[in-house]
N, C-alpha and C positions, 0 to 999 in steps of 0.2 A: 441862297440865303434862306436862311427856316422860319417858318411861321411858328410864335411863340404867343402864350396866352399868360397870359400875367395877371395879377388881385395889386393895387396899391394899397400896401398897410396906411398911408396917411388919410386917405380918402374913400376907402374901398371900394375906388372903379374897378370896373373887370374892363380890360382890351387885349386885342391881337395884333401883333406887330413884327414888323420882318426884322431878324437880325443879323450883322453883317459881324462878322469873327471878331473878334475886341471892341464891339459897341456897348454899350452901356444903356440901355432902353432908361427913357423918362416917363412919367404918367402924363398923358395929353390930357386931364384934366386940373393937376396940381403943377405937374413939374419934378412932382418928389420922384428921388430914384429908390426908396423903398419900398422895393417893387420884391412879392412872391411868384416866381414863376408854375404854372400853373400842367398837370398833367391833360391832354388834350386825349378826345378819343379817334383811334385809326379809324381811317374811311374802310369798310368791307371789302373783304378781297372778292375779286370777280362780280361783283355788282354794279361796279360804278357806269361799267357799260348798262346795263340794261336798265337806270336810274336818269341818267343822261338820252335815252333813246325817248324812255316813257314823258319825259318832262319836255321832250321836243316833240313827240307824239300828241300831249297837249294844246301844245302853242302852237300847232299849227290845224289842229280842230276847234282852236278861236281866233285862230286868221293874222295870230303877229308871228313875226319870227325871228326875236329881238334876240334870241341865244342861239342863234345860229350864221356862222362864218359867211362872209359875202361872196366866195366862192359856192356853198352848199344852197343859197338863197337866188342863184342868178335862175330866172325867167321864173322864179314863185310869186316875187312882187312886183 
Protein backbone atom coordinates (compact mmCIF):
# COMPACT_ATOMS: atom_id res chain seq x y z
CA UNK A 1 0.00 0.00 0.00
CA UNK A 2 1.49 3.69 -0.80
CA UNK A 3 1.81 6.34 1.23
CA UNK A 4 -0.06 9.35 -0.37
CA UNK A 5 -0.20 13.17 0.71
CA UNK A 6 -3.22 14.87 -0.18
CA UNK A 7 -4.48 19.00 0.14
CA UNK A 8 -8.53 18.82 0.69
CA UNK A 9 -10.01 21.42 -1.70
CA UNK A 10 -13.03 21.86 0.85
CA UNK A 11 -11.08 22.39 3.75
CA UNK A 12 -7.51 22.70 2.94
CA UNK A 13 -6.11 20.05 5.31
CA UNK A 14 -2.94 18.61 4.29
CA UNK A 15 -2.74 14.63 5.48
CA UNK A 16 -0.92 11.37 4.44
CA UNK A 17 -2.72 8.36 4.09
CA UNK A 18 -2.10 4.65 2.87
CA UNK A 19 -3.93 3.60 -0.04
CA UNK A 20 -5.25 0.32 -0.98
CA UNK A 21 -5.79 -0.24 -5.07
CA UNK A 22 -9.45 1.01 -5.83
CA UNK A 23 -9.84 3.06 -2.37
CA UNK A 24 -11.08 6.26 -2.68
CA UNK A 25 -9.27 8.37 0.36
CA UNK A 26 -11.64 10.84 2.56
CA UNK A 27 -10.38 13.99 4.36
CA UNK A 28 -10.25 12.96 8.09
CA UNK A 29 -11.19 16.38 8.80
CA UNK A 30 -14.34 16.99 6.49
CA UNK A 31 -15.08 13.85 5.09
CA UNK A 32 -14.95 15.58 1.60
CA UNK A 33 -13.49 13.28 -1.11
CA UNK A 34 -12.31 16.47 -2.99
CA UNK A 35 -9.16 15.69 -2.32
CA UNK A 36 -5.68 16.96 -4.48
CA UNK A 37 -3.18 14.54 -4.46
CA UNK A 38 -0.04 15.82 -3.49
CA UNK A 39 3.66 15.33 -4.99
CA UNK A 40 5.76 13.98 -1.96
CA UNK A 41 9.64 14.36 -1.73
CA UNK A 42 12.10 10.90 -2.20
CA UNK A 43 13.84 9.94 0.88
CA UNK A 44 17.97 10.32 -0.33
CA UNK A 45 19.43 7.55 -1.73
CA UNK A 46 22.15 5.91 0.48
CA UNK A 47 21.65 8.12 3.43
CA UNK A 48 19.02 6.71 5.18
CA UNK A 49 21.34 4.33 6.68
CA UNK A 50 23.64 6.78 8.13
CA UNK A 51 20.40 9.08 9.28
CA UNK A 52 18.96 6.20 11.13
CA UNK A 53 22.44 5.28 12.72
CA UNK A 54 22.94 9.19 13.89
CA UNK A 55 19.37 9.48 15.39
CA UNK A 56 20.07 6.17 17.38
CA UNK A 57 23.47 7.36 18.11
CA UNK A 58 21.45 10.29 19.94
CA UNK A 59 19.15 8.30 21.88
CA UNK A 60 21.22 6.42 23.28
CA UNK A 61 23.67 9.48 24.59
CA UNK A 62 20.37 10.54 26.43
CA UNK A 63 19.76 7.07 27.90
CA UNK A 64 16.23 6.23 25.91
CA UNK A 65 15.95 3.75 23.32
CA UNK A 66 12.55 3.99 22.21
CA UNK A 67 13.44 3.51 18.24
CA UNK A 68 15.21 0.82 18.71
CA UNK A 69 13.94 -3.00 18.12
CA UNK A 70 13.62 -5.25 21.45
CA UNK A 71 16.00 -7.50 19.95
CA UNK A 72 18.89 -4.58 19.34
CA UNK A 73 17.88 -3.23 23.19
CA UNK A 74 18.28 -6.76 25.05
CA UNK A 75 20.84 -6.15 28.11
CA UNK A 76 20.91 -1.95 27.31
CA UNK A 77 17.97 -1.44 29.58
Amino acid sequence: MPLYSYRCTACDAAFETLVRSGETPSCPSCGSGALDRLLSTPAPQMKSGRILASGRAAAAREGHFSNYSKSETKGKV
